[in-house]
C-alpha positions in Angstrom: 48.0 107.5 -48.7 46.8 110.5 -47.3 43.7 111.8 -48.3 42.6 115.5 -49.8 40.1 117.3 -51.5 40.5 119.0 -54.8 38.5 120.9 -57.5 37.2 119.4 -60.6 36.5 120.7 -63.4 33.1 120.4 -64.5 32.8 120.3 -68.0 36.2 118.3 -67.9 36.3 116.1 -65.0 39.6 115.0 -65.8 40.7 117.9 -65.3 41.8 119.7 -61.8 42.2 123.4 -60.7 46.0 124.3 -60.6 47.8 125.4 -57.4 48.9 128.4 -59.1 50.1 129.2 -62.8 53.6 127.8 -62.0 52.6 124.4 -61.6 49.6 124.3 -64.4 49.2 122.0 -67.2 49.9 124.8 -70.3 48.6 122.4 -72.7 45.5 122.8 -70.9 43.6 126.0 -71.8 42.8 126.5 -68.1 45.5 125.5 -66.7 44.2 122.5 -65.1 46.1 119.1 -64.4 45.5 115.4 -64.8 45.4 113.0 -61.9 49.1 112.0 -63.0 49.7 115.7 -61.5 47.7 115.6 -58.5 50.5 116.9 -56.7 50.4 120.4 -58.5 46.4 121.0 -58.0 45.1 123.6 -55.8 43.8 121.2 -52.4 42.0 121.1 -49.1 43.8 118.9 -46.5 42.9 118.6 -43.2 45.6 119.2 -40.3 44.6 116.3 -38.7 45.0 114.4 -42.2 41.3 113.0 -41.6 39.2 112.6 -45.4 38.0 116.6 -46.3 34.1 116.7 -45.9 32.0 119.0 -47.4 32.0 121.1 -44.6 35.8 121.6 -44.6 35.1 123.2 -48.3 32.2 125.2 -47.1 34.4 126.1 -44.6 37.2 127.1 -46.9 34.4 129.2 -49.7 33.7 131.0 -46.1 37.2 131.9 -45.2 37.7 133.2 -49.2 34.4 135.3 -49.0 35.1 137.2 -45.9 38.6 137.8 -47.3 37.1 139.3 -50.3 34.6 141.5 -48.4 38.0 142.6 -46.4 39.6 143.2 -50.0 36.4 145.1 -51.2 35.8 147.2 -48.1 39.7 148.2 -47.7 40.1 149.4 -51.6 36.9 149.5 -52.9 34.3 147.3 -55.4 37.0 146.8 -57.8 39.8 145.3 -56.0 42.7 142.8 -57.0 41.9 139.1 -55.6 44.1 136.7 -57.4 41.8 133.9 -56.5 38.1 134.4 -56.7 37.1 131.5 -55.1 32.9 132.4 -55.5 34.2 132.9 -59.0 36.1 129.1 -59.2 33.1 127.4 -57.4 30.9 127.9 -60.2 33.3 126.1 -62.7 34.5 123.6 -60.4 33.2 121.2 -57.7 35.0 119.8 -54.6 36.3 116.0 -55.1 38.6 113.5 -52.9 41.2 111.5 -53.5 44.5 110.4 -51.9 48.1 111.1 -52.4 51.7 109.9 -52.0 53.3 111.1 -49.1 56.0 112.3 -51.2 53.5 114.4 -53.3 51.9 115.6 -50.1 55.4 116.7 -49.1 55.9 118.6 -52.7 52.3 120.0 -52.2 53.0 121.3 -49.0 56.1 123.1 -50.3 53.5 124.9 -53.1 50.9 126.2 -50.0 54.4 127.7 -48.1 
């Protein structure tokens, strides 16, 4: 099993933030999926495949806020970001689990 972090929902927690719209649950008003979809949530996995901490996420809020100040000093306070991960954070909260190999292998296809 190899260990992740995703985002729950939470005012559903049996809910998870989708990859992308592609792979979302669109019986779900937001998109999210279920545990039996794991594979198709939007995750935080570690290169060395070690368990995500709470400083990999901080880590990962950082690296989506300085590219948002990039996006908002290049084209102005109004630009296009197709995740808003400040925006995400206050909806959802960072939680691990662990998945198949072969649904690591299909959720490393979805991040290419």
């Amino acid at each position: 099993m190899i260990p992740i972090m995703v985002l729950r929902n939470k005012t559903n927690p049996e809910r998870y933030l989708a990859a992308n719209i592609d792979v979302g649950d669109w019986e779900d008003e937001n998109l999210d999926v279920t545990l039996e979809d794991i594979q198709n949530a939007y995750m935080i996995i570690r290169k060395d495949l070690a368990v995500p901490t709470l400083q990999d996420f901080e880590e990962h809020k950082n690296f989506h806020a300085e590219m948002k100040r990039m996006l908002i000093e290049k084209f102005g306070p109004d630009p296009f970001i197709s995740l808003d991960f400040e925006s995400v954070c206050e909806a959802y909260e960072p939680f691990n689990t662990e998945i198949t190999q072969e649904q690591y292998d299909f959720a490393k296809e979805l991040m290419e």
